[in-house]
LOKOLDREN-227417 format. One record per atom (N, C-alpha, C, CB): residue in one letter; x, y, z. Coordinates in steps of 0.001 Angstrom, whole numbers, plus 500000, padded with zeros to 6 digits. Each point is the difference from the previous one (the first is absolute). Glycine has a CB too. Layout:
AXYZ ...
***
This chain:
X500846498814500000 X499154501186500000 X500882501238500000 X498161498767501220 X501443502436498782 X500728501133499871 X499163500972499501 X501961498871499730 X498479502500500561 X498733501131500216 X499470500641498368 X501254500926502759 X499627498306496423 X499524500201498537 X498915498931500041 X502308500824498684 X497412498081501534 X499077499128499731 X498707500368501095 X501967498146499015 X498232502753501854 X498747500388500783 X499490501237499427 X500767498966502115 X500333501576496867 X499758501639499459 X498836499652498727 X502980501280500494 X497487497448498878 X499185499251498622 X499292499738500593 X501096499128498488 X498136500272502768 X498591498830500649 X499634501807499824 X500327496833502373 X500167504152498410 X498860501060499736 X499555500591499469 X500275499975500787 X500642499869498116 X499199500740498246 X499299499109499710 X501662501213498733 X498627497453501244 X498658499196499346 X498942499938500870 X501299498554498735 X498607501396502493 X498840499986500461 X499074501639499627 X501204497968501953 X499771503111498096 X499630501156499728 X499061499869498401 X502335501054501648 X498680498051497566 X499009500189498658 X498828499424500225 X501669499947498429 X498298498628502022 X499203498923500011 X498348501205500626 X502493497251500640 X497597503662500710 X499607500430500670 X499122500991498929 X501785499304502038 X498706501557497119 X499838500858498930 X500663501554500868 X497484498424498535 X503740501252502140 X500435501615500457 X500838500535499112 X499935499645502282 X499840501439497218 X500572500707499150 X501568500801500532 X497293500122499076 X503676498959500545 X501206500086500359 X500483501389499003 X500282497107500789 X499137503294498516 X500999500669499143 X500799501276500331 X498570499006498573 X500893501520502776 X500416500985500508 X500993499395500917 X498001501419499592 X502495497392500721 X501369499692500969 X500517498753499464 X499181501028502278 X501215499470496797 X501170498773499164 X501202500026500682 X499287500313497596 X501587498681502322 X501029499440501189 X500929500960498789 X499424496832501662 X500895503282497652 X500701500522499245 X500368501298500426 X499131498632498497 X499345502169502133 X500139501272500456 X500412500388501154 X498690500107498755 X501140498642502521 X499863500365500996 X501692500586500026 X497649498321500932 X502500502183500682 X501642500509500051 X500535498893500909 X499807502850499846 X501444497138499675 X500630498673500281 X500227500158502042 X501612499716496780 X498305499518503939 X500308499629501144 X501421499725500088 X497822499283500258 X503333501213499656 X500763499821500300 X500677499376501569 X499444501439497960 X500090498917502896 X500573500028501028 X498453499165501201 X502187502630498988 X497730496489500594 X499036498763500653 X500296500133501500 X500129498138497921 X498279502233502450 X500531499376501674 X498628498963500150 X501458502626501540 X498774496838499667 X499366498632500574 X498637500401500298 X502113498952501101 X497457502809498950 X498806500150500487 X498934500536498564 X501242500561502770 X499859499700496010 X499374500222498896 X498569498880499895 X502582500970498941 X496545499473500003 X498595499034499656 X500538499694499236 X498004500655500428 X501111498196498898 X500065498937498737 X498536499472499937 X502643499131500306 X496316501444498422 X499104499603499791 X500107498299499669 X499458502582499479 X499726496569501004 X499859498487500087 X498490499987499465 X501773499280502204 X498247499400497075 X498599499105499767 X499243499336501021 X500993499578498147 X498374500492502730 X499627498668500704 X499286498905499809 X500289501265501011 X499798497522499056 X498823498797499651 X499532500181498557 X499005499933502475 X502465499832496985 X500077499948498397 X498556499351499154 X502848499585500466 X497488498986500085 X499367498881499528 X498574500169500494 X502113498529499964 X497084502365500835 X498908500166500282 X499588501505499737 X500288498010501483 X499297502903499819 X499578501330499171 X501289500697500900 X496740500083499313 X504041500882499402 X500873500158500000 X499626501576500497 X501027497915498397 X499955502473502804 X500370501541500477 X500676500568500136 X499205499841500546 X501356501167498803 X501133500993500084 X500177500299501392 X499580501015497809 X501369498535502981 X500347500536501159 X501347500469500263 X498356498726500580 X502443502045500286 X501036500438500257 X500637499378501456 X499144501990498441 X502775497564500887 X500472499289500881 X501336500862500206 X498737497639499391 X502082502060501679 X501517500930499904 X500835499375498978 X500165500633502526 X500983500090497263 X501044499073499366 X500832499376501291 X500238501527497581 X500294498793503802 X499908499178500707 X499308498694500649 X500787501795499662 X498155498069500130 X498670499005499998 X500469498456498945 X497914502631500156 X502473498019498918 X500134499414498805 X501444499274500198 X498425501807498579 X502479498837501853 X501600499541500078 X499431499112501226 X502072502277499136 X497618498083501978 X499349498675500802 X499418498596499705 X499642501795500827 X499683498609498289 X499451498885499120 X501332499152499557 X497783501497499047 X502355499206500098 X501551498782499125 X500709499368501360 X501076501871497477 X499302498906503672 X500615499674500811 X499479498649500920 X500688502473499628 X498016497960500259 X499580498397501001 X500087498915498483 X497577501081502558 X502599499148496646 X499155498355499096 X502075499696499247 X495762500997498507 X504998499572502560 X501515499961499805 X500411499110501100 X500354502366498970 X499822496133500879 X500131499440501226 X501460498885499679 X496925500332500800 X503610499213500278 X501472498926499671 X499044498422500495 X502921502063501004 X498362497419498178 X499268498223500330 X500458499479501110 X499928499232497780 X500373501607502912 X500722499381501446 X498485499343500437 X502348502121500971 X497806496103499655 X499511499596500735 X498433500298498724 X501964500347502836 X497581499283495930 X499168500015499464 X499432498656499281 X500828502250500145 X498395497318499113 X499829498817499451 X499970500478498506 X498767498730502059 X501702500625497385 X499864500913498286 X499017498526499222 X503322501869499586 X495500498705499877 X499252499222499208 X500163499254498816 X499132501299500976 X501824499936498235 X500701499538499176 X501294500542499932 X498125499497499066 X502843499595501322 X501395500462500094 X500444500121498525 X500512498853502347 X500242501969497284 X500779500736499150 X501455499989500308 X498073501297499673 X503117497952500699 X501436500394500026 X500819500466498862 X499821498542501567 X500455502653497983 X500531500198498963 X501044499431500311 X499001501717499228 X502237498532501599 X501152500023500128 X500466499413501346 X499874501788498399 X499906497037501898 X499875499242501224 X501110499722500199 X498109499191499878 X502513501814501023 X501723499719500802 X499881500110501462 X501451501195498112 X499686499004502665 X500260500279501226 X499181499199500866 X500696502109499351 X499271497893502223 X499295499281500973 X499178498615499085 X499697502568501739 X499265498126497627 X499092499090499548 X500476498825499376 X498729501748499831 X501838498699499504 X500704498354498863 X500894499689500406 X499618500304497998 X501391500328503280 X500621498954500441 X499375499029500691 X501487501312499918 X497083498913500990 X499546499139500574 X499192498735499292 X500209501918501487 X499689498210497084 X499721499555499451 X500813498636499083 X498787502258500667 X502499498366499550 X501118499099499734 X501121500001501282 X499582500496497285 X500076499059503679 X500818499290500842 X501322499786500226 X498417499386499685 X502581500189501163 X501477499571500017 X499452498563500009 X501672501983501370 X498714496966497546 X499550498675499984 X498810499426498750 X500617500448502686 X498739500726497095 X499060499749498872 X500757499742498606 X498264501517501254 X501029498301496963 X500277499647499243 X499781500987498838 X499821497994501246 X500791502392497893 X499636500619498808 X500259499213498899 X500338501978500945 X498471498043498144 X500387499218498839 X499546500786498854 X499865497780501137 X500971502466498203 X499883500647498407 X501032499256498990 X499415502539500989 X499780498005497995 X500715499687498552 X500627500885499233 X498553498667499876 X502439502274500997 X501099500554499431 X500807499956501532 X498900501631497606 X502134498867501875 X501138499702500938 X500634501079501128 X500456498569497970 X498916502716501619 X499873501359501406 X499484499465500919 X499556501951498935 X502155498052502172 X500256500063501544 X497816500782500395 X504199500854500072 X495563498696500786 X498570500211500491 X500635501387500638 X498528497269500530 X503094502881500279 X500214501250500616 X499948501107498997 X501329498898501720 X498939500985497181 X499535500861498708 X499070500218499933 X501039499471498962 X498077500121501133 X498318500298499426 X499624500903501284 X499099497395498516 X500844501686502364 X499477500832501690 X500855500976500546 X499081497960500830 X501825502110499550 X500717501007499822 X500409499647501751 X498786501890497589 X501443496889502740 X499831499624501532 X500555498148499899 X497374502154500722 X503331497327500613 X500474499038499980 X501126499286499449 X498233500415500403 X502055498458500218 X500741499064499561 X499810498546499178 X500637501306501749 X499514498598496977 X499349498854499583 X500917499095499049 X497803501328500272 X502122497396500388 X501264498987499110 X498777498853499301 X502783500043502138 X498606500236496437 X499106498131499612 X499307499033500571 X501401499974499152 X497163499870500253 X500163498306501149 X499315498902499149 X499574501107502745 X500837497889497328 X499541498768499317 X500033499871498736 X498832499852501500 X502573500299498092 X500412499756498746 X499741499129499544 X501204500906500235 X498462498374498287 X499482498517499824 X498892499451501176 X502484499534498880 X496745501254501433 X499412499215500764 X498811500330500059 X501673499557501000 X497387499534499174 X498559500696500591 X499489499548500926 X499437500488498321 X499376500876502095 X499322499976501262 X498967498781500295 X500313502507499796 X499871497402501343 X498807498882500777 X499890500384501225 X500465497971498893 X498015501782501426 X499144500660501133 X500823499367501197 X497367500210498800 X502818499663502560 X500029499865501101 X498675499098500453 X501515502172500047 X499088496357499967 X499161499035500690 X500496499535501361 X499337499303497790 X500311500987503388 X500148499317500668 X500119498501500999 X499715501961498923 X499583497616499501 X499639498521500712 X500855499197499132 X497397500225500835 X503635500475498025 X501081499085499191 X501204500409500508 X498837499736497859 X501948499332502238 X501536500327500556 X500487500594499128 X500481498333501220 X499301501135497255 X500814501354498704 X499629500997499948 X500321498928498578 X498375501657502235 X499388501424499665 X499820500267501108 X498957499967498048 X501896500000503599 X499159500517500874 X500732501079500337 X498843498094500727 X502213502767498711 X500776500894500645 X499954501158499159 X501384498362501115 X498894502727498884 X500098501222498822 X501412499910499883 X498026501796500521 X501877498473497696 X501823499923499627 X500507498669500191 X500552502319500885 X498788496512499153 X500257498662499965 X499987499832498482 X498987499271502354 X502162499785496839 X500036499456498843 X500322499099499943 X500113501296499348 X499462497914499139 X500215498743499638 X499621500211498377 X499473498677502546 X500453499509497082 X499693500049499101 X501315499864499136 X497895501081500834 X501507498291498020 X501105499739498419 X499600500349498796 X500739498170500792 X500137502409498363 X499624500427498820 X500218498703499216 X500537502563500308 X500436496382499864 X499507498298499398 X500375499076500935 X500395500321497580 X499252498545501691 X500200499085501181 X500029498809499215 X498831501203502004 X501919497839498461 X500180498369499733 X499206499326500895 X502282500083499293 X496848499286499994 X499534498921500713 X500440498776500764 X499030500882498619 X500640498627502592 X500890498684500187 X498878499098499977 X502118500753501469 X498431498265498643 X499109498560500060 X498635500300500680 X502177498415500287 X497568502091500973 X500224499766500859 X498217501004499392 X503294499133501536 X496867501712497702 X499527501185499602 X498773499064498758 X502697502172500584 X497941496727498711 X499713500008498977 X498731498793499952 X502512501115499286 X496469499302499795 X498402499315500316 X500494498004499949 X497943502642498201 X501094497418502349 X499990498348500087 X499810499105498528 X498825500460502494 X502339498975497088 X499730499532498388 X500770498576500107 X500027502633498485 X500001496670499872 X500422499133499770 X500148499861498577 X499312499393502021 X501957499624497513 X500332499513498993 X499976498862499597 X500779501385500275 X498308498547498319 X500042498214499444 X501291499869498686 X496712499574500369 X503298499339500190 X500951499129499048 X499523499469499004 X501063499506501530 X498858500029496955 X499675499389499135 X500316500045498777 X498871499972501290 X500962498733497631 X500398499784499326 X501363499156499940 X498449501699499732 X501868497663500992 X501230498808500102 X499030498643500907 X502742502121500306 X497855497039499286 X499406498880500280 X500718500034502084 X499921498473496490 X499057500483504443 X500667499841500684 X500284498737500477 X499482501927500119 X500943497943500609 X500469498694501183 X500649498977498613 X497506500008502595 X503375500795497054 X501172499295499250 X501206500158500039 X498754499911498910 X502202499159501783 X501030500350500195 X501067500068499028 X499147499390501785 X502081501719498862 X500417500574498269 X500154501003499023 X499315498700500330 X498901501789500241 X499381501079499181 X500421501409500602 X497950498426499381 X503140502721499988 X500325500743500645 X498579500935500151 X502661499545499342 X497260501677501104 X498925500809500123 X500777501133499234 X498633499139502327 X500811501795496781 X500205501495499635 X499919500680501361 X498911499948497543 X502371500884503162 X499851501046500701 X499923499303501806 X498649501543497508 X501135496864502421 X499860499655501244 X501445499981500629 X497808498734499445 X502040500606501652 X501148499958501306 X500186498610499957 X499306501946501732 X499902497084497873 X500665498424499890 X499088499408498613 X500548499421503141 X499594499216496899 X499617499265499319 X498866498983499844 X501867500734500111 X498101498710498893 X498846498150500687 X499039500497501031 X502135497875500172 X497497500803500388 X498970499606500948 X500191500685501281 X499793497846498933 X499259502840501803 X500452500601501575 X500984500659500575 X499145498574500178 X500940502415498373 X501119500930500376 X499288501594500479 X501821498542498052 X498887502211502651 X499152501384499448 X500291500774498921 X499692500220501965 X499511500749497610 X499860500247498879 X499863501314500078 X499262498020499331 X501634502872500292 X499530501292500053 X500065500812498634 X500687499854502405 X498291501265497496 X499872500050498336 X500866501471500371 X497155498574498618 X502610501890499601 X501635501281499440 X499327501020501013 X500877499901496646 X500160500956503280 X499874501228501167 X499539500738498746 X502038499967502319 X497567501027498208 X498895501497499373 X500313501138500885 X497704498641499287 X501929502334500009 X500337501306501374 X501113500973499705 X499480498294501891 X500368502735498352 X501549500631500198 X500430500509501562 X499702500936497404 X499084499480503636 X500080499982501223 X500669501665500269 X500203496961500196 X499478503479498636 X500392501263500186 X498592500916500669 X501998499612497830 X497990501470502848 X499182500629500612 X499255500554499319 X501130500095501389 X497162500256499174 X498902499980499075 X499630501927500768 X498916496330499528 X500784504536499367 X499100501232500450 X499201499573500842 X500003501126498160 X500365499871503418 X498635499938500571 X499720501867500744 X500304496589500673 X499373503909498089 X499138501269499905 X498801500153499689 X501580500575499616 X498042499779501383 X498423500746499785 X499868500796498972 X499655500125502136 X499417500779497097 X499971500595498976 X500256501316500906 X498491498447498134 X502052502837501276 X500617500978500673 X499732501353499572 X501537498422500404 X498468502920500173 X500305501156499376 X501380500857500963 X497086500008498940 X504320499909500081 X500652500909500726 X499531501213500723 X501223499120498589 X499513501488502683 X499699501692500120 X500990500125501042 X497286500515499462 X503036500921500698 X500652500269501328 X499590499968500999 X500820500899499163 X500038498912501992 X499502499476501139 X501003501277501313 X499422496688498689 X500138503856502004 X500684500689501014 X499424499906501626 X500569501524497878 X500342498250503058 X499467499804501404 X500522501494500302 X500150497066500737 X499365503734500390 X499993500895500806 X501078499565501080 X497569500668499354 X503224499882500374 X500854499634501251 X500454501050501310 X500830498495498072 X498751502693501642 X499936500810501287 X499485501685499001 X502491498288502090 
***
């Protein structure tokens, strides 16, 4: 608001009204140079209903702006707005111990303009805090393999047939076995290379930074 937009509510209500302004055009009046707080200021009242020219101070008015001028100390905001969210607030928001994760590589003390923050969990990713698993019950606990060899021990319950050679003839060597003839054992060709198998989850790189003071 401002005393040009109360100077316009009173010409239009003046026209709307049919008062014949033509004898005090703002153009003519003499300029006020030197404003005090007890000067008048013609006002509209009860715009939106039946509207009355009444007279207010220009002190009256600076009162006005002054109460509807208030700080957010200790306020609830309905709809928060942070343009530029630094200091107190966002540090409490990011912690000594908390995590930043982005996908470029600016130190987090760059951006915020506050703290200490180192790499953390290179090659690695996050998992929640279970307390009821010994691999997940601690924070900053790791494990885990990017491959792994299977052992026996690991490997599903199976079996191998033999066939195509005659048996219980003595004599008869075997392709690939350990003996011969009748009631020997028999073991068939090896297979395998026993080299270690991917065991990754499907993934998205990013940076990773802990708060460290």
């Amino acid at each position: 608001m401002s005393i040009i937009w109360f100077l316009s509510e009173f010409i239009n209500i003046y026209f709307k009204k049919g008062v014949n302004m033509s004898d005090a055009k703002i153009t003519e009046l003499t300029e006020l140079t030197d404003p005090t707080g007890e000067d008048l200021l013609a006002v509209v009242d009860d715009v939106a209903g039946t509207p009355i020219i009444k007279k207010t101070t220009i002190q009256k008015i600076a009162d006005l702006f002054a109460s509807l001028t208030q700080t957010l100390t200790n306020k609830t905001l309905t709809s928060p707005v942070i343009n530029t969210p630094t200091g107190d607030w966002l540090e409490s928001v990011y912690p000594v111990g908390c995590i930043f994760i982005s996908t470029v590589s600016t130190n987090p003390n760059t951006v915020f303009g506050f703290g200490t923050w180192a790499v953390f969990g290179a090659g690695k990713t996050l998992v929640g805090l279970d307390s009821g698993d010994a691999d997940f019950d601690a924070s900053e606990e790791t494990g885990g393999a990017k491959t792994h060899t299977l052992t026996e021990a690991e490997m599903p319950s199976h079996n191998h047939t033999l066939s195509g050679l005659p048996n219980n003839v003595a004599g008869i060597a075997w392709v690939g076995s350990s003996g011969t003839g009748e009631n020997t054992t028999r073991t068939t060709s090896t297979t395998g290379s026993d080299n270690a198998h991917n065991n990754l989850q499907p993934y998205i790189v990013t940076y990773m930074f802990k708060r460290t003071a």
